[in-house]
C-alpha positions in Angstrom: 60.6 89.3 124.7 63.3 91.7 122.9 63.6 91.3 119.5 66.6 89.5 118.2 69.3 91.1 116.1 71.8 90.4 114.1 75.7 92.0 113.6 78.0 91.7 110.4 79.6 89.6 112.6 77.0 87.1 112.7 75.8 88.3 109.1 79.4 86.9 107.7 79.3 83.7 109.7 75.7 83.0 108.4 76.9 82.9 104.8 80.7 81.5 105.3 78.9 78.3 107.4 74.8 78.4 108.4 75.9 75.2 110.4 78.3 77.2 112.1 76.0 80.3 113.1 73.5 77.3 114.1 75.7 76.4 116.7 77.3 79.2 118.3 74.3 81.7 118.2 70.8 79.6 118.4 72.2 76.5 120.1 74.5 78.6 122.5 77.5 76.0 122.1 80.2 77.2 124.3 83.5 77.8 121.5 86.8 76.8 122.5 88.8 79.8 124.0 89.8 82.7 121.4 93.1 82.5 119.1 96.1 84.1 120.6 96.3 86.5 117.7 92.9 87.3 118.4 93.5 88.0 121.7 96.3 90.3 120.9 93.9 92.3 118.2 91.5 93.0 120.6 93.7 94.1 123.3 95.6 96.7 120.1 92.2 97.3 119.7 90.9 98.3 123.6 94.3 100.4 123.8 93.4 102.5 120.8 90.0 102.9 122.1 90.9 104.1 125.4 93.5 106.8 124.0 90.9 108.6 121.6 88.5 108.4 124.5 91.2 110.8 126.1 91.2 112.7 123.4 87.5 113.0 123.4 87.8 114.3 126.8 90.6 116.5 127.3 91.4 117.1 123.5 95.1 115.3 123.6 95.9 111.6 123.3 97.2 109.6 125.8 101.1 109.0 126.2 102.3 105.8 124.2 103.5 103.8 127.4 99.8 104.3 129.1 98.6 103.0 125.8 100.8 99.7 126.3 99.5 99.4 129.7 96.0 99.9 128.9 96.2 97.5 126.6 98.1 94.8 128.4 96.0 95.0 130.9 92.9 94.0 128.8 95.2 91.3 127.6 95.9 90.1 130.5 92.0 90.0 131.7 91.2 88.8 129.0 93.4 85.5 128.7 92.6 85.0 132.5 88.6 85.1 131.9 88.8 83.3 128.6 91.8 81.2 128.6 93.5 81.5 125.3 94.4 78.8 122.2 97.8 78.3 121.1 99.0 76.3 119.0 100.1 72.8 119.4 103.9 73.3 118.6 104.2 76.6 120.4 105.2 77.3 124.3 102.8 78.3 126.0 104.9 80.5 128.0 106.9 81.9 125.0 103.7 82.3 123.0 102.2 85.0 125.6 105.7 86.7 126.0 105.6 87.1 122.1 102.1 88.6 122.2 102.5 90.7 124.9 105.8 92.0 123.1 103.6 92.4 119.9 101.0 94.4 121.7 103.5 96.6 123.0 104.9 97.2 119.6 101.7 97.4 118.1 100.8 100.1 120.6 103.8 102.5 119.6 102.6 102.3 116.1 99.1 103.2 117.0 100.5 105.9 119.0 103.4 107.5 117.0 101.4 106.8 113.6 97.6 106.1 113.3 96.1 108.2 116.1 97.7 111.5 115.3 95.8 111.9 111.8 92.8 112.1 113.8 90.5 113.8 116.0 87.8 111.3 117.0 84.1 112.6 117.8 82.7 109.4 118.3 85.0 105.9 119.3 83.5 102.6 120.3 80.1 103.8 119.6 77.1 101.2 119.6 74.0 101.4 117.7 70.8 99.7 117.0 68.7 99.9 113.5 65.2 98.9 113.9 63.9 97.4 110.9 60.3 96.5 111.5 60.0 94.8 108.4 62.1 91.5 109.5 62.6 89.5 112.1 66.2 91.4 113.5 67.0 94.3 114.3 70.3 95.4 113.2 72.8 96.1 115.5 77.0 97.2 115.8 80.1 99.3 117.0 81.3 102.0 114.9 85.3 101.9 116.2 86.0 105.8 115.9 85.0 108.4 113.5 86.9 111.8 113.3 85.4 115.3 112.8 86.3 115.6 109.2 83.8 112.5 108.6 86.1 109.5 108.1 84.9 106.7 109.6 87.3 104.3 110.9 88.1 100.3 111.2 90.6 99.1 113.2 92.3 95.2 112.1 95.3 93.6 113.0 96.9 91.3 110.7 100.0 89.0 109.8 100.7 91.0 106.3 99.5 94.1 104.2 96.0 94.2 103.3 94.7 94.5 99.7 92.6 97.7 98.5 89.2 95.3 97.8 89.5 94.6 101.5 88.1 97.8 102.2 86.5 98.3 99.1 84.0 95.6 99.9 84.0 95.2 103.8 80.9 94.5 105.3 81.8 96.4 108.3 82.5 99.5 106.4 79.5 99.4 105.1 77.7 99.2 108.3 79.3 101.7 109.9 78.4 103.8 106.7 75.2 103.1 107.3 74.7 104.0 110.7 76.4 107.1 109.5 74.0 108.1 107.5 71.2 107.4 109.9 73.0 109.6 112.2 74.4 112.5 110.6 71.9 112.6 107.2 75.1 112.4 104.9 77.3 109.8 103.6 80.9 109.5 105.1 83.7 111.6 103.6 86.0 108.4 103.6 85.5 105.2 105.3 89.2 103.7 106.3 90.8 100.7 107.8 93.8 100.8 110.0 95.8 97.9 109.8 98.8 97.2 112.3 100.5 94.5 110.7 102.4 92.3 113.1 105.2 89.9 112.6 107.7 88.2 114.9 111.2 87.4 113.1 113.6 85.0 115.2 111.3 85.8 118.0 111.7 90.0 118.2 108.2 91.5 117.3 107.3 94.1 115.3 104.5 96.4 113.7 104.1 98.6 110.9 100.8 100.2 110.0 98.6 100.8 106.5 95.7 102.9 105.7 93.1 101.7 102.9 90.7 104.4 101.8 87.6 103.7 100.5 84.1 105.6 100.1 80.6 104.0 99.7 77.3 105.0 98.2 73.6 104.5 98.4 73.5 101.6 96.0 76.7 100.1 99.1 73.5 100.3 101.9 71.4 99.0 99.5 72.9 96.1 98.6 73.8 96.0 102.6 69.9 96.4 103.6 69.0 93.1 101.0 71.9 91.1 102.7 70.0 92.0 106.1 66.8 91.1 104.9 67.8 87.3 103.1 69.8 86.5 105.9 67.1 87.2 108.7 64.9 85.2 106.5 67.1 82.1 106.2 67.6 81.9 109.7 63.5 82.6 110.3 62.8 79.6 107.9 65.5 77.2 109.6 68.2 77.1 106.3 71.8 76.5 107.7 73.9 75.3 105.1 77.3 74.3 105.8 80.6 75.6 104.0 82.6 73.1 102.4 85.6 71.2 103.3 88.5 71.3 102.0 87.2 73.8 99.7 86.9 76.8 101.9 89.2 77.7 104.1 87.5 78.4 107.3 86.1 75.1 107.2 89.0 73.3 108.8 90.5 72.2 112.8 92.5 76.0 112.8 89.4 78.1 112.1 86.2 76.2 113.4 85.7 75.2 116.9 82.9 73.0 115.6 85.1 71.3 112.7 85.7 68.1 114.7 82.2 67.7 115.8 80.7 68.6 112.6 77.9 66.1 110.7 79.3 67.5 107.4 82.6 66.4 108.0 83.5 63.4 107.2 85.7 60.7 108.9 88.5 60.9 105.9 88.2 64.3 105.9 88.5 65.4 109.5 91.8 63.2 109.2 93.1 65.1 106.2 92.0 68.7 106.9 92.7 67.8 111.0 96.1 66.9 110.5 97.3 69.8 109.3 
């Protein structure tokens, strides 16, 4: 039997909702089908990945309409493998015209803007951290790192980002982490690449930002102990559930368990539901 493991993705849902990672990772509960927005960040997200892999192979980029294609293509397999969630008050129809309008946008932004600082030696890159000590191993996917030694995060999001955003990001850290495993030195910079969408009287468009930030030993540290006390709350059975109406992610938008949950209560799921 292979050892389990555990991502910062799972890592943050652990401690933002136990009851939560409960569900969707031991108990294998099937979640509703993605957010649209989500959707349209990984398919930003799959395009950017496929044009530094170009790069990696032929030393140039690719050209910003085969970008748009890649990545309306992955939007488009993705929304017909997964289905997609909109929102009640939106057109269904409408809604995917928007996103695939977004993405496009997006894309020209990634391609005329982000990409050009770099010269990626490594993009999409998966690793694995054994850590005999524990129950999981540790495992995740580095989204590109350039020759100078920046290590790069790609994130899509609905406004600017604040600096303690990257100063603190799990994910940075990880891929900081595998960095070091890998290369015997810390990171020159670690980075996120925002393309910050926005539709206005239905046109979309997308502007980009770049947060710099650096870590330290003391960052894998403190990462490493995180590791550790999570893989043992999960070995001794502790789930404990975030709080509604208190936190944020604890609500109908951002929980496909919300409705179902024993935490929630009956006046609450009305009040936090009907939003």
């Amino acid at each position: 039997m292979s050892k389990p493991y555990l991502s910062i993705s799972q890592i943050d849902t652990y401690l933002q909702c136990g009851e939560r990672y409960r569900r969707r990772y031991i108990e294998r509960e099937k979640p509703k089908p993605p957010a649209i927005g989500m959707v349209v960040g990984t398919a930003v997200h799959y395009g950017a990945a496929q044009s530094a892999r170009r790069f990696m192979e032929a030393e140039t980029f690719l050209e910003g309409q085969d970008v748009i294609d890649e990545a309306l293509t992955e939007f488009d397999r993705q929304v017909e493998r997964d289905g997609v969630s909109i929102e009640d008050d939106q057109d269904h129809d409408r809604a995917i015209g928007l996103a695939r309008d977004q993405i496009a946008q997006s894309c020209v932004v990634v391609s005329d803007t982000v990409l050009p600082q770099y010269r990626p030696i490594r993009v999409e890159h998966r690793f694995q951290i054994e850590l005999p000590e524990i129950a999981h191993n540790f495992v995740g996917v580095v989204d590109m790192v350039d020759r100078s030694g920046i290590v790069v995060d790609y994130k899509t999001a609905g406004k600017r980002k604040n600096q303690s955003e990257a100063d603190h990001s799990r994910q940075l850290t990880a891929y900081a982490a595998w960095y070091y495993r890998e290369f015997e030195a810390l990171p020159t910079e670690v980075r996120l690449e925002v393309i910050i969408q926005s539709a206005r009287k239905g046109q979309a468009t997308s502007t980009s930002q770049t947060i710099t930030s650096e870590r330290d030993e003391s960052d894998l540290l403190a990462l490493e102990q995180t590791v550790y006390a999570v893989s043992a709350g999960i070995e001794s059975g502790t789930f404990l559930p975030a709080k509604p109406g208190t936190d944020w992610w604890c609500s109908h938008r951002f929980c496909e368990f919300f409705e179902t949950c024993p935490y929630v209560s009956k006046r609450t799921l009305v009040q936090i539901g009907g939003e």
